[in-house]
N, C-alpha and C positions, 0 to 999 in steps of 0.2 A: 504494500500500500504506500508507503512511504517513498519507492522509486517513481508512485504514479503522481505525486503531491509535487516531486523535485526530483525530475531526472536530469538534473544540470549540478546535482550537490555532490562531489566526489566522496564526501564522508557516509553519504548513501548508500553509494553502490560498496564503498571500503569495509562497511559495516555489513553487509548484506556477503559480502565476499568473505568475512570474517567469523558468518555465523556459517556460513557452508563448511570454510575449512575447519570448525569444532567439531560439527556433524562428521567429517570425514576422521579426523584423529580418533575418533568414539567409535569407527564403525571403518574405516578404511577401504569404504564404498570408493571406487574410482570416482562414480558420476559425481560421488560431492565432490571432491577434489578437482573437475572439470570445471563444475560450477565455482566453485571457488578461486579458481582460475578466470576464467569469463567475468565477474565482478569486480574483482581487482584488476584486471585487465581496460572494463570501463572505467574506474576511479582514473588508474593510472593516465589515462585520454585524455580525461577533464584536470586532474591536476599531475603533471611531470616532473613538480618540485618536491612531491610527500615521500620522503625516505621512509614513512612505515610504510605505507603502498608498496614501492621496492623492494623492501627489504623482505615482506609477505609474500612477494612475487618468485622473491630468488628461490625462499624456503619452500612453498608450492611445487616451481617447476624443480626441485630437487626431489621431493617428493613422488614426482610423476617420471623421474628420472632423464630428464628433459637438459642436459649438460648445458648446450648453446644457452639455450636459453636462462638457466639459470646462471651463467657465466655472465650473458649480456645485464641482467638485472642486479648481479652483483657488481660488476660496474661502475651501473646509473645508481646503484645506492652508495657507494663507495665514494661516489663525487659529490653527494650530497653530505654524507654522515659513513666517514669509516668504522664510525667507531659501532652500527648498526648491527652488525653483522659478527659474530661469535666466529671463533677462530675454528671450533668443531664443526660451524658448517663452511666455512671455506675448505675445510679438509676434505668434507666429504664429497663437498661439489669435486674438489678435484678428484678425489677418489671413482668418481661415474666414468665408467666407459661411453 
């Protein structure tokens, strides 16, 4: 309901992306993890400066075991906020084949 009220508020869709990816650490259903993907993938759209955006995005596609792409968001979080990002999932990002 809340996307329908403001689908221009990236704390919306961030929050919306946030309750999926809880759903999915509970149950480790892919499709939440997609959607949870997909939500923070729209925040990210509307705002390119939010390092938790980012930084949820890197952990996500590490999750989904998605390297590039968790590679490119760690990055764009890293230019924001190095400090974002725990040294255990930079290891693990690099650990993905």
């Amino acid at each position: 309901k809340s996307l329908k009220l403001n689908p221009v508020n990236p704390v919306v869709w961030a929050s919306t992306g946030q309750a999926y990816g809880n759903i999915y650490m509970e149950t480790t259903d892919r499709k939440e993890l997609d959607s949870c993907i997909y939500y923070f993938r729209q925040s990210y759209q509307l705002d390119s400066s939010n390092g938790g955006t980012c930084s949820k995005l890197t952990f996500a596609y590490l999750e989904a075991m998605q390297k590039d792409s968790a590679k490119k968001f760690q990055a764009l979080t890293d230019k924001i906020d190095p400090q974002l990002l725990s040294l255990e999932i930079r290891e693990k990002i690099k650990d993905l084949k």
